[in-house]
ZAZA-197461 format. One line per 5 residues: number of its first residue (from 0); for each residue x, y, z of C-alpha. Coordinates in steps of 0.02 Angstrom, whole numbers. Example, Ala and Ser with C-alpha at 12.3 -4.5 7.8 and 13.67 -1.06 7.14 Angstrom:
2
0) 615 -225 390 ~ 684 -53 357
! end
This chain:
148
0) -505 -1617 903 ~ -461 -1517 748 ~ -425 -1579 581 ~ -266 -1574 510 ~ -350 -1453 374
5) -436 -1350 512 ~ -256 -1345 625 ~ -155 -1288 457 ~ -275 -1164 435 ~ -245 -1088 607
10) -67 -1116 635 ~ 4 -1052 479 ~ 53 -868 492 ~ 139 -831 313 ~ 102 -714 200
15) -66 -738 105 ~ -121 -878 215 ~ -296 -812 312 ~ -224 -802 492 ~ -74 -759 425
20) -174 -596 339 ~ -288 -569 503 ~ -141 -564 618 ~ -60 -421 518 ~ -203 -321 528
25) -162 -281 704 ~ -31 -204 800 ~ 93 -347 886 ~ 211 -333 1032 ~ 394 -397 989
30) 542 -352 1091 ~ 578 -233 1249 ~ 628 -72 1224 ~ 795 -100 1338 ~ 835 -244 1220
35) 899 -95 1085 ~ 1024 11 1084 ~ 1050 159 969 ~ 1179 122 853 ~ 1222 -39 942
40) 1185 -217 894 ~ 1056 -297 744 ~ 960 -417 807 ~ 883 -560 720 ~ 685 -580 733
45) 528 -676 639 ~ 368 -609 659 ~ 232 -693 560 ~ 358 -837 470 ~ 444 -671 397
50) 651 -657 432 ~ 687 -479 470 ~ 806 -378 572 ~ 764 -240 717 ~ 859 -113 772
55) 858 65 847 ~ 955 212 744 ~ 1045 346 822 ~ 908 473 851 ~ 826 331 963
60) 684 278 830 ~ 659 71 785 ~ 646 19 619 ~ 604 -175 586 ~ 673 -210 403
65) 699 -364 302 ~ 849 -482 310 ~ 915 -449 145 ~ 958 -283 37 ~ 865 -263 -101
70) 998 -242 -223 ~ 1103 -398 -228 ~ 1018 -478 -55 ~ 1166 -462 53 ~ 1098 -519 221
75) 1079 -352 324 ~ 1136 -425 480 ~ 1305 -386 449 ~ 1293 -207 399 ~ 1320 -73 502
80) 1196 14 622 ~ 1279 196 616 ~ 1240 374 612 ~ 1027 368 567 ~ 1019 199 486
85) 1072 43 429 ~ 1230 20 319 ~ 1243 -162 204 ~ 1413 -222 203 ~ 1397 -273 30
90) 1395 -125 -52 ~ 1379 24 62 ~ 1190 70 27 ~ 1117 142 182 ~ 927 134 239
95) 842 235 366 ~ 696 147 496 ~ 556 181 362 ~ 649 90 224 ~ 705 229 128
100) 896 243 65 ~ 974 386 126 ~ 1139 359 64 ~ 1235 280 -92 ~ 1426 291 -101
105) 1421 247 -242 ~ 1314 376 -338 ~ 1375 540 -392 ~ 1314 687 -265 ~ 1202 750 -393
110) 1115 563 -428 ~ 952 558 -337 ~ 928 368 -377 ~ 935 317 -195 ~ 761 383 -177
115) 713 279 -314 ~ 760 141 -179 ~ 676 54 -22 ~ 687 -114 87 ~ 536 -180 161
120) 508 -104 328 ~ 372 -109 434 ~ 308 42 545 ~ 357 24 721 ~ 305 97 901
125) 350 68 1085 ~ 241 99 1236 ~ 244 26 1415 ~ 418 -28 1395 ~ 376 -137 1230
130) 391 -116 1050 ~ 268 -154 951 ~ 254 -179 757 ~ 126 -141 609 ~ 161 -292 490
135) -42 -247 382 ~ -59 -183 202 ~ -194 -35 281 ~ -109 141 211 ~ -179 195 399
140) -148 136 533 ~ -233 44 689 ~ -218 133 851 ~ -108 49 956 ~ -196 -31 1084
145) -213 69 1248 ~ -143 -82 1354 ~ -56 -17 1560
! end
């Protein structure tokens, strides 16, 4: 029978907690392919005791983001999944699947402060019918394991 210390140790997946690091280091299956639609619905997910949000753009790519914008934390959920990324209803700002703003309505044409800009994505892939998610600090990536 494990101790309470040894079961916290294992159980508890945050951030900066030691399984919590050693699970990110690998590559983790999350959702069905099918279960996304381009442009269509945001769906709610936690990976790892982390809130985010998954959803599939309209050139067919998944991008898992976090809940909230990064500019006033608007929860993301409620923005719009439209034409190559995800739109916050707060204030407009738009995000592609790697993080990256691509759009500010805000902003002058000539401003180029939305690259200045990111939320917290993580890198995603599908195989076999799954998609699968990169949630590790490693600048390269694991191979994705060659499961059938």
């Amino acid at each position: 029978m494990l101790s309470t210390q040894d079961n916290e140790l294992l159980t508890h997946v945050g951030r900066g907690t030691p399984m919590g690091e050693l699970m990110r280091q690998y590559w983790l299956p999350f959702m069905l392919s099918p279960e996304l639609k381009s442009d269509g619905d945001v769906l709610r997910i936690r990976l790892l005791s982390e809130d985010l949000l998954a959803f599939r753009d309209s050139g067919g790519h998944v991008g898992v983001v976090a809940a909230n914008c990064p500019h006033r934390g608007a929860d993301m959920f409620y923005g719009r999944n439209e034409e190559g990324g995800l739109r916050c209803v707060y204030h407009g700002w738009k995000f592609d699947t790697s993080g990256a703003c691509v759009d500010m309505p805000s902003e002058p044409p000539a401003s180029n402060f939305h690259t200045k800009v990111r939320i917290k994505s993580y890198p995603c892939q599908e195989r076999n019918g799954a998609v699968w998610v990169y949630m590790g600090s490693s600048a390269k990536l694991p191979p994705l394991p060659d499961l059938e």
